[in-house]
C-alpha positions, -999 to 999 in steps of 0.1 A, spaced: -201 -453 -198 -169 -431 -187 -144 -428 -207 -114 -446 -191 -134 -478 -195 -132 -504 -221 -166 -506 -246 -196 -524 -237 -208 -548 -262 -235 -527 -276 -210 -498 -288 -183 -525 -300 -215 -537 -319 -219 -502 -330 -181 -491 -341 -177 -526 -357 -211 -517 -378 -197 -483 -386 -159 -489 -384 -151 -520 -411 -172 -498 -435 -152 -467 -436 -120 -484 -433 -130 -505 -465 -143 -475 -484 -110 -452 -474 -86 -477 -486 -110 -481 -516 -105 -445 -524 -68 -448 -517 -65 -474 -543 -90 -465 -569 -86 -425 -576 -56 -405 -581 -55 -368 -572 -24 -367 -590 -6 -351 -562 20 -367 -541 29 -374 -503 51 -349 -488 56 -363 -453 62 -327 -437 33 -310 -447 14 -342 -441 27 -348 -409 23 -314 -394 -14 -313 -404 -21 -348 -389 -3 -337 -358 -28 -306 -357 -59 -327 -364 -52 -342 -340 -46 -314 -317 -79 -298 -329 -97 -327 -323 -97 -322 -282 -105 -288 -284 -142 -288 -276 -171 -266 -278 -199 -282 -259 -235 -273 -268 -262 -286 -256 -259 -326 -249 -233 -324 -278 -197 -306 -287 -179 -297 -315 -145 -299 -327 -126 -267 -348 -109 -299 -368 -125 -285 -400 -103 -254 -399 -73 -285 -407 -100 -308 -428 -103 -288 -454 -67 -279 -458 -57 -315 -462 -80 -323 -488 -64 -294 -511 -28 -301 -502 -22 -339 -493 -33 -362 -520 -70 -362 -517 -75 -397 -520 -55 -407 -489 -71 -377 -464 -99 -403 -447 -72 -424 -439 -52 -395 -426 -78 -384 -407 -74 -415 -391 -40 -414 -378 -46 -379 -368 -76 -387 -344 -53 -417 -335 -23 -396 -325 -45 -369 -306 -56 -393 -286 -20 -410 -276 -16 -386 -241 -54 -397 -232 -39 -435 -235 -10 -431 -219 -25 -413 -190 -53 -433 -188 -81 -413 -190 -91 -430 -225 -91 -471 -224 -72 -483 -250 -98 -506 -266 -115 -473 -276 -94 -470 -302 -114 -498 -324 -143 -464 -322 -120 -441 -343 -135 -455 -376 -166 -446 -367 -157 -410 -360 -137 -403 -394 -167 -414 -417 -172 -375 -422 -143 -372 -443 -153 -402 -467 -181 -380 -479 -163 -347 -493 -130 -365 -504 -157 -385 -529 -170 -357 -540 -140 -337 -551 -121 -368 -565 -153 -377 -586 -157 -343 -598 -119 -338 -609 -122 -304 -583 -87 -315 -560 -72 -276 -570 -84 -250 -545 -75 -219 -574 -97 -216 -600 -135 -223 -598 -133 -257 -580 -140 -244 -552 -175 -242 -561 -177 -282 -557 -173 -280 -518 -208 -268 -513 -218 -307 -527 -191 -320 -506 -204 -302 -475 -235 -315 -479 -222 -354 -481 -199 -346 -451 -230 -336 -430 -251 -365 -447 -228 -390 -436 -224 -379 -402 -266 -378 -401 -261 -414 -408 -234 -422 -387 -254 -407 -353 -286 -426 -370 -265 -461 -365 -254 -454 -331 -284 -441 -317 -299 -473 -328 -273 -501 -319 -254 -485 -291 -268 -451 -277 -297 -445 -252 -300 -409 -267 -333 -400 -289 -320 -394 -325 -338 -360 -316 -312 -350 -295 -288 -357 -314 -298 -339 -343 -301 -308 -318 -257 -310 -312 -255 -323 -349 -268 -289 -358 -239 -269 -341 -215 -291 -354 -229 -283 -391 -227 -248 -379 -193 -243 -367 -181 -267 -396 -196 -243 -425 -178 -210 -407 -147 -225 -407 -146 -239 -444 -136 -206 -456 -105 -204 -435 -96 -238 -446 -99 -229 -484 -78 -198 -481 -51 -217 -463 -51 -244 -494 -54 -216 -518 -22 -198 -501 -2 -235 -498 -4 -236 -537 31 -225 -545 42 -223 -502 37 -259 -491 40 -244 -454 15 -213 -457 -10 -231 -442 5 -226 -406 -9 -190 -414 -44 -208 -399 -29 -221 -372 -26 -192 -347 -66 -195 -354 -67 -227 -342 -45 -212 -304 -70 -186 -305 -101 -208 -309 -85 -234 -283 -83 -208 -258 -120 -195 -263 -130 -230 -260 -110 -234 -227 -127 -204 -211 -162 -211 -223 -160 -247 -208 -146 -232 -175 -177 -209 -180 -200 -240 -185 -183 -259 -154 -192 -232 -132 -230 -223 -145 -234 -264 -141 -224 -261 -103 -245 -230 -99 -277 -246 -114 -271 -279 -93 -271 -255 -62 -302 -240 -74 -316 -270 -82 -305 -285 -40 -322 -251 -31 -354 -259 -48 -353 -298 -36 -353 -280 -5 -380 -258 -6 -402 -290 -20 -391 -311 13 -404 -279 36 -436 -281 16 -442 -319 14 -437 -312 59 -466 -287 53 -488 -306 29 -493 -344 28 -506 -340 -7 -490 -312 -28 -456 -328 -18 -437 -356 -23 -453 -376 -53 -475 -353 -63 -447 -329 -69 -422 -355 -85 -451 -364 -104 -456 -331 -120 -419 -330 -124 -415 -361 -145 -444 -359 -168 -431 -319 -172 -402 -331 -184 -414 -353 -206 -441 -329 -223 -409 -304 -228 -392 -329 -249 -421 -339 -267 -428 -303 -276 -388 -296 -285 -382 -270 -260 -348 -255 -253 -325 -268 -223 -330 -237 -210 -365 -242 -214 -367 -272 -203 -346 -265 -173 -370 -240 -160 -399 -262 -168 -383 -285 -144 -375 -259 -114 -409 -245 -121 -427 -280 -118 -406 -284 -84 -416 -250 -71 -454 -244 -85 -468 -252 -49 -445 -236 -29 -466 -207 -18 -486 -228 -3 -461 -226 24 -476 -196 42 -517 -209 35 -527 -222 70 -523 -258 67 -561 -264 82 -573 -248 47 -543 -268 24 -552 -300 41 -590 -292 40 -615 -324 30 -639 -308 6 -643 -272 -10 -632 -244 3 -654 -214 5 -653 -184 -7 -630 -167 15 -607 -195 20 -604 -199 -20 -594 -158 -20 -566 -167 1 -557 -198 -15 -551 -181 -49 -528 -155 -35 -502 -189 -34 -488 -184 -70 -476 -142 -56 -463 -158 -24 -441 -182 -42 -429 -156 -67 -422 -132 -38 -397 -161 -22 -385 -173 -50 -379 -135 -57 -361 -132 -23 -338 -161 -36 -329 -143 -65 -310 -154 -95 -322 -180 -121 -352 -185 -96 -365 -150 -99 -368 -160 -129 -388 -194 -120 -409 -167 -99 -426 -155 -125 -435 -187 -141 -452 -203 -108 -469 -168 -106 -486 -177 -143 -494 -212 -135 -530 -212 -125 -537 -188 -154 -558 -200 -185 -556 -197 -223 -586 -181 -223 -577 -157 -196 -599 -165 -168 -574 -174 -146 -553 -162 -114 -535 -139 -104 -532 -116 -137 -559 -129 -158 -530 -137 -190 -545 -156 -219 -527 -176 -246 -497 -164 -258 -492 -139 -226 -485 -168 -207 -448 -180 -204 -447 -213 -224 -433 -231 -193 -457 -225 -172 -490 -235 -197 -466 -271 -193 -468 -268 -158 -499 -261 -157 -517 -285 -176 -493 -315 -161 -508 -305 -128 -539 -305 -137 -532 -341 -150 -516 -355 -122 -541 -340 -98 -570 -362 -114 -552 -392 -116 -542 -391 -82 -565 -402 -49 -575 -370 -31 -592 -374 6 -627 -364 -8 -626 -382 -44 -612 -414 -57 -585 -407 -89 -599 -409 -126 -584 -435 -147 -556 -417 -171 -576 -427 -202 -604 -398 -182 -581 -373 -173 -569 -375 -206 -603 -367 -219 -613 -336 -195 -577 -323 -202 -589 -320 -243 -624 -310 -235 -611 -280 -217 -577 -274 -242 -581 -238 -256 -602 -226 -224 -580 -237 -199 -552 -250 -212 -527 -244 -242 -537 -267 -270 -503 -281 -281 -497 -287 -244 -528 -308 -242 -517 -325 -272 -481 -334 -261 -497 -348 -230 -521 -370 -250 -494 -383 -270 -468 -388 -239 -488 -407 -222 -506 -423 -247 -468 -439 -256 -467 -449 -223 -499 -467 -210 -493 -486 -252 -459 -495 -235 -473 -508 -203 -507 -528 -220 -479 -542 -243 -460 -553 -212 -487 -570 -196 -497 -586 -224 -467 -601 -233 -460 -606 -202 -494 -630 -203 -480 -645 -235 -505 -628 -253 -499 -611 -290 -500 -570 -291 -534 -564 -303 -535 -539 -336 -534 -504 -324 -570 -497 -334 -580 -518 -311 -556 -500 -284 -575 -472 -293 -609 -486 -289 -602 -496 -255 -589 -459 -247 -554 -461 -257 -542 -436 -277 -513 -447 -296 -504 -420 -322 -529 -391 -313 -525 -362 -335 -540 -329 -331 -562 -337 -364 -577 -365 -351 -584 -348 -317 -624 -334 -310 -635 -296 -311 -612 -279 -288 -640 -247 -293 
């Protein structure tokens, strides 16, 4: 959903869930605890302006960003009246946003979202107030460690909610960019504390901070420019390897086209299932494009073959893992790098395989993914001298042969992926019949693996 748009119903479900909430429990705080300071509207209103200034300066990580609003957080709960900050924090997200209004890049019912986004200051304004620690001299400090930890608590909850009711992201990944915002929140708590400490007996010496703040929001301008142009480099890497996967499919009515997106989709899936990196996972995904592309210079009598090769034709075969390194090579870039992936994925674990006999841990992780979703996807998929095994069989060789030919965990992510996904499908027939669900031991009885686990898999000896 872009930005400029109003909310579909699902995230006003969501913000309304989240939203009421905080606004009841910030005006409770505001009513019910007294920092014993009071409101000094130029103080106040500077460090709402740059909250809300901070607040579009963006660090992106991952399928997440941050924000350097901490560096101003902190600062207003030591020098504003404590109990009033959530609702501060508020008006400051609420004025940063004003120019996004006005221009319309940011639809005005987005607004009633806002809530939603402040709940993180609920959780260390608590904490100090309960604890009597409002004065940034002396040892109060101390009690910000507590309140760090309810801050990041509540904002654990808060992407819990909306993953459920409103987001179509895994909480998984979301933990993944809730971990850099932890990060870059802790680093900058210092700063913050200093500038309170130094706003004691100055009520303006925490505009010391703020030429922080200029610096930070020019490294984040340059890094995202950075970002902008590795994204358009990797989608032109990734047109060049569609391209290279259309000249194969022309060569070989069987390694390309489905097969290939096959092998693309389930790699994908296996990544995430084993919590690998995005750039990981990226080059799990140009590698699964690209693992056949060798096959390019193999006479296309012997690719398209009916039957066994023999020995001499095999021989030649296997040298299509060095061809495709060697072009990918010639491409240069991130693909030589994809090179020497698709060179390692016909090897084993147990070091048997081609071209450079690697075994287990010698084998780049991406390509023991590759590798075994092949394998997968090959057996489950008609071939002009065999008919395809059923999933629930290709399942079964894949284990029988994990720790010879192929890496374990790998084997194991498979099981589980697409056990998840023929459960999704016998429950969508079923129901579809107007059947119930059957238990899922009796899923697994009739070959369905629901929840495999490596424990409860045979001897992979």
């Amino acid at each position: 959903m872009r930005r400029s748009e109003a909310p579909s119903w699902h995230e006003i479900r969501a913000e309304l869930a989240l939203g009421l909430p905080f606004l009841a429990a910030a005006i409770a705080l505001a009513l019910l605890f007294n920092s014993g300071r009071s409101l000094e509207i130029g103080p106040a209103l500077v460090l709402v302006i740059a909250y809300g200034a901070l607040s579009h300066v963006r660090f992106y990580a991952g399928a997440g960003h941050t924000v350097p609003t901490q560096l101003v957080f902190v600062t207003m709960l030591y020098t504003l009246p404590t109990e009033l900050v959530p609702l501060l924090v508020l008006v400051g997200m609420l004025v940063g946003n004003l120019p996004d209004y006005a221009r319309g890049a940011l639809h005005p019912a987005r607004a009633a979202m806002l809530p939603g986004d402040a709940w993180h200051s609920v959780g260390p304004a608590l904490v100090l107030l309960a604890a009597g620690a409002v004065n940034p001299l002396g040892g109060d400090w101390i009690w910000l460690i507590p309140a760090l930890a309810a801050q990041f608590a509540i904002e654990l909850v808060v992407s819990a909610v909306r993953s459920r009711l409103a987001l179509d992201i895994p909480l998984r990944d979301q933990l993944r960019a809730l971990e850099w915002v932890w990060l870059v929140d802790a680093l900058l708590t210092p700063a913050g504390v200093l500038a309170a400490m130094a706003s004691v007996d100055r009520p303006y010496a925490f505009l010391l901070v703020l030429p922080l703040a200029l610096l930070l929001t020019v490294f984040a301008r340059e890094r995202n420019e950075r970002l902008e142009q590795a994204l358009e480099l990797g989608g032109a890497y990734r047109g060049i390897a569609m391209l290279l996967g259309d000249l194969l499919e022309d060569a070989d009515e069987y390694t390309g086209g489905d097969h290939t997106r096959g092998v693309v989709a389930l790699s994908l899936e296996v990544a995430d299932e084993l919590g690998l990196d995005m750039r990981e996972r990226h080059n799990v995904e140009l590698a699964a494009l690209l693992h056949d592309i060798g096959k390019i210079v193999i006479p296309t009598e012997i690719i398209n073959r009916p039957g066994p090769l023999d020995e001499t034709e095999w021989e030649l075969m296997k040298t299509h893992t060095v061809e495709g390194q060697r072009m990918l090579d010639r491409v240069g870039g991130p693909l030589a790098d994809i090179g020497r992936i698709v060179r390692a994925s016909h090897e084993r674990w147990d070091g048997g395989g081609y071209p450079d006999g690697l075994g287990g841990g010698r084998i780049p992780k991406e390509a023991t993914v590759v590798a075994a979703c092949d394998a997968f996807n090959a057996m489950t998929t008609d071939r002009s001298y065999r008919r395809a095994r059923s999933p629930q069989e290709a399942l079964e060789e894949l284990r029988t042969h994990a720790g010879r030919q192929f890496a374990p965990e790998v084997v194991e992510a498979i099981v589980r992926v697409v056990g998840r996904e023929l459960a999704a499908t016998e429950a969508g027939r079923q129901l579809g019949d107007g059947l119930v669900l059957p238990p899922a031991s009796e899923l697994a009885q009739a070959g369905i693996d629901v929840n495999t686990s490596p424990s409860s898999s045979p001897s992979l000896s």
